[in-house]
N, C-alpha and C positions, 0 to 999 in steps of 0.2 A: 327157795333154792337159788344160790347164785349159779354163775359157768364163770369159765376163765378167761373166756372172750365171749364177745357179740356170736350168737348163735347165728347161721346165713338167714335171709327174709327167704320169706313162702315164695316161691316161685309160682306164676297167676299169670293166665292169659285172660284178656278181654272178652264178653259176650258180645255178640253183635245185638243192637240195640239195646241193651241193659248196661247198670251202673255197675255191675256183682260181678267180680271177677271170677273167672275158675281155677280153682288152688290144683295146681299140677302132683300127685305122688310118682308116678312111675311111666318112661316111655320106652313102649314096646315097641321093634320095628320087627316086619315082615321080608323075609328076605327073599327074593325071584319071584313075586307074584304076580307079573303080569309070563306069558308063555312067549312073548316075542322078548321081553329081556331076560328072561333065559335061556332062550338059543342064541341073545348077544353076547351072554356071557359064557357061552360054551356049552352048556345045559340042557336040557329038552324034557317033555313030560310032564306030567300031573306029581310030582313028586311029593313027601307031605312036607307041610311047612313046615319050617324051621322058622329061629327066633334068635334078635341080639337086641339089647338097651342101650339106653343111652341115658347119663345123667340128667337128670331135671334141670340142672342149670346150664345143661348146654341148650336149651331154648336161645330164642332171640325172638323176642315177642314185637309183630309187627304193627302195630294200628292201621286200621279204616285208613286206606286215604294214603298212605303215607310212604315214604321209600326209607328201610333202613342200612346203613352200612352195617356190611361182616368185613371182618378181618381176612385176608388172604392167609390161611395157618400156616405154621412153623413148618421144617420137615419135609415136605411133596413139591412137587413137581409135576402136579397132576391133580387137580381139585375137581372132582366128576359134582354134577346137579343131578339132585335124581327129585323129580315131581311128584308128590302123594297125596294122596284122601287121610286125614288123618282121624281117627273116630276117638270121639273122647265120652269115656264111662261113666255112667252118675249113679250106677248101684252095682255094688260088686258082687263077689260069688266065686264056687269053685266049680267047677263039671257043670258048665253051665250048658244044657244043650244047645244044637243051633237054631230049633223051632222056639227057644226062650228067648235067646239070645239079644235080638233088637232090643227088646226092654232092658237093657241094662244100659242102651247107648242115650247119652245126653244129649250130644250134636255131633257137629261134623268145622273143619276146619279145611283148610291150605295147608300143606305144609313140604319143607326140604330136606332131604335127607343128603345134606353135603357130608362126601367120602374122598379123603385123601387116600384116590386107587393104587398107587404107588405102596404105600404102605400096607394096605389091605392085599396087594396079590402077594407080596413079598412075605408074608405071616402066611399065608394061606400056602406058598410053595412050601414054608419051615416046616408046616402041620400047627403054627402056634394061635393061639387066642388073635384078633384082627381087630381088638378095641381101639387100637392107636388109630384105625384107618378110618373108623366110624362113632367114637364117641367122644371127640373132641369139644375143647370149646366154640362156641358158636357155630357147632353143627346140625343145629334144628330148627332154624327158622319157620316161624309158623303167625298163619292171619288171627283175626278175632274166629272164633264158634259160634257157628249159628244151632240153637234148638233145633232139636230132630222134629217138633211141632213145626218150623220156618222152613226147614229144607225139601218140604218134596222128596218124591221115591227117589234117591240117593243114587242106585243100581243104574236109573237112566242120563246119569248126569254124564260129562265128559270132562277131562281135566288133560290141562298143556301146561306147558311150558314155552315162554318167547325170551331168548335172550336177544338183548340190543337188537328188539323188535322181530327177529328171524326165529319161525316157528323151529325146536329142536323136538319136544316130546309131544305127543297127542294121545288119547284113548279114551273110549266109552269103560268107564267103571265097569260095566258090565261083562270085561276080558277080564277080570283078576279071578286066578287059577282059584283061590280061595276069597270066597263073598265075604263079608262082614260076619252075617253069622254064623259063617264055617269056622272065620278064624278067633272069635272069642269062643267058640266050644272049644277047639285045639289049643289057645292060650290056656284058657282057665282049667284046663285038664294039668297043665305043670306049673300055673302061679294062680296064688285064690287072688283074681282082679279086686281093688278098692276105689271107691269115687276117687276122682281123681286122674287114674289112668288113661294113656292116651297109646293109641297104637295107629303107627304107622305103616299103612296096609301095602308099600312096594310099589317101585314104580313098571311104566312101562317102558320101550327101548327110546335109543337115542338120546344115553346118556353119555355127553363130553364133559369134557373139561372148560372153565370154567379161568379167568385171567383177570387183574384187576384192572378196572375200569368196567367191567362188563354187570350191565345191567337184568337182571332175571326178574321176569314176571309169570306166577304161576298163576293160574284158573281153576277152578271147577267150577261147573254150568249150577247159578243160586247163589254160589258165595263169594265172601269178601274176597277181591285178588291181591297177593302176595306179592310186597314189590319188594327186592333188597338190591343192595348194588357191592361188590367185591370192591373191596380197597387195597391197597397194599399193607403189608404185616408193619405196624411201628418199629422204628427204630428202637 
């Protein structure tokens, strides 16, 4: 079988210490899951989670070590960093419960959920769909995956954020309203997850904006940190 052009390459994040890439299908984010970035966004309560994607190829796959530039996007006026644990699948499933659950996770990553807020409240005041605000290109920068065998109990870790060195986000994993395996039984109840899958568990508060030049390094306590730097949008 031919095509009528070059079909896109597999979109693949790095393992940490391994040569084997991980082939990306589908990225899930979680949206208000920590409870203090819900009451920053107006919100309050155990609410149940909700869910939006974002295309595979809006990755920006970081390496070990390394600082990558993002584009400053088209559009906004307002580029918010939002820090996350990001959990990547290695066996899928549907109604998966949350006492199963862990065993379908592969590892664990860094990762950013950059949101042009501007656009996103302005869809969200119409009543309309808010993908322009959150699944843009180079909206998901993300480190290498450590094995969930490399990472230690996950739950106890803590994960920041430092822009141009000045702490902006902080939290012990162990505040998000929905744990890991709350939210792969909740996911997999409206999508049957397949290896591949990556879901992006929410951040917590003290999300700004975001300028070029400005330098963002994210953490969590075990893994690779996450270095990327805002540039201005090419001409």
């Amino acid at each position: 079988m031919s095509y009528l052009f070059p079909p896109p390459a597999v979109v693949a994040v790095p393992v940490a210490g391994q040569e084997d890439m991980f082939p990306v299908h589908r990225i899930y984010c979680v949206g208000r899951n920590y409870e203090d970035h819900a009451r920053e966004m107006g919100f309050s309560g155990r609410e149940p989670p909700f869910f939006f994607l974002k295309p595979a190829d809006a990755l920006v796959v970081v390496p070990a070590g390394q600082t990558v530039d993002i584009p400053y996007p088209s559009l906004t006026r307002s580029l918010h960093h939002e820090i996350e644990l990001v959990v990547a699948i290695g066996k899928g499933g549907a109604n998966i419960p949350a006492a199963q659950a862990l065993s379908h996770v592969w590892g664990y990553a860094v990762g950013l959920d950059m949101t042009r807020r501007d656009l996103q409240n302005e869809m969200k005041k119409q009543g309309r769909p808010w993908c322009i605000g959150k699944a843009f290109d180079h909206s998901a920068p993300m480190g290498p995956i450590l094995p969930v065998a490399n990472a230690g109990p996950i739950e106890e870790a803590t994960l920041a954020l430092h822009v141009n060195g000045t702490l902006r986000q902080s939290s012990p994993i162990s505040k998000l309203i929905w744990n890991v395996a709350e939210t792969i039984e909740h996911l997999s109840s409206a999508w049957t997850l397949q290896p591949g899958d990556l879901i992006f568990t929410g951040t917590p508060q003290g999300v700004a904006d975001v300028v070029p030049g400005d330098l963002l390094e994210g953490t969590i306590t075990g893994l690779d940190t996450l270095s990327v730097r805002i540039r201005s949008t090419p001409a």
